[in-house]
C-alpha positions as CSV (number, residue, x, y, z in Angstrom):
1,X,78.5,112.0,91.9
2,X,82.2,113.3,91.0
3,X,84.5,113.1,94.1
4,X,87.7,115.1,94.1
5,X,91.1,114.9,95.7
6,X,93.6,117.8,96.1
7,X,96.8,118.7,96.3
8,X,99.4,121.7,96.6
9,X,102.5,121.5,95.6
10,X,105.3,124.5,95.9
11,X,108.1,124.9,93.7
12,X,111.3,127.1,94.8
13,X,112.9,128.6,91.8
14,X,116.0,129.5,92.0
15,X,117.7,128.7,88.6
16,X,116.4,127.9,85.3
17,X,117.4,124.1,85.9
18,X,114.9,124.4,88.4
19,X,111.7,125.0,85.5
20,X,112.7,121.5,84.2
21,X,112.4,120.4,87.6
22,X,109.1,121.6,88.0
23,X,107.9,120.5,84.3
24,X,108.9,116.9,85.1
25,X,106.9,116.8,88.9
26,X,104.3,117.9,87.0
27,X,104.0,115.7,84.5
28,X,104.9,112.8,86.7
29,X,101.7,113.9,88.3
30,X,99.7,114.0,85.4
31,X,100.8,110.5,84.3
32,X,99.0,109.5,87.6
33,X,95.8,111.4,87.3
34,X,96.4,114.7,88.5
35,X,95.4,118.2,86.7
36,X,96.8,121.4,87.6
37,X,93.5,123.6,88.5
38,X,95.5,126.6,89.1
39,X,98.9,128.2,90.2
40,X,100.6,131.4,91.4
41,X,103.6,133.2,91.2
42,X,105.1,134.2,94.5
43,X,108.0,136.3,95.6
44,X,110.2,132.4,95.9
45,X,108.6,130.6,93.5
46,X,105.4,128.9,92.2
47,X,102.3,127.0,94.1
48,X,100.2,124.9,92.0
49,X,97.1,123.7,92.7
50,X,96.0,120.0,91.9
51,X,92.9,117.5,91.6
52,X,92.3,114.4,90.4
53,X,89.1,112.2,90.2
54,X,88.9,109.6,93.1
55,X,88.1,106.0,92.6
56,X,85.0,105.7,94.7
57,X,83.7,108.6,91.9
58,X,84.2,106.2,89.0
59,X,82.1,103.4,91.2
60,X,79.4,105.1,90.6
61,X,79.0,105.5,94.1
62,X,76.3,108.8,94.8
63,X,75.5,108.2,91.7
């Protein structure tokens, strides 16, 4: 069986500067294993929502 982790992350926009900022988090994130599931626009920004596989999942463990 597939196990999951998660994680939110919030980005503040403020400036444009601050879309490269959040393009480069993100892709630092991908680079480790993370995949943006979903995200929304709030009234201060942006909240993404992350998962990644865990190692145990790709064990086989559950399996």
């Amino acid at each position: 069986m597939k196990l999951f982790e998660y994680d939110i992350l919030f980005f503040e926009i403020k400036k444009r500067g601050d879309y490269d900022t959040m393009r480069r988090i993100l892709n630092e994130h991908g680079a480790r294993g993370w995949e943006v599931i979903s995200a929304e626009a709030g009234d201060y920004g942006y909240t993404a929502f992350l998962k990644r596989e865990t190692p145990a999942s790709s064990e086989g463990l559950g399996a």
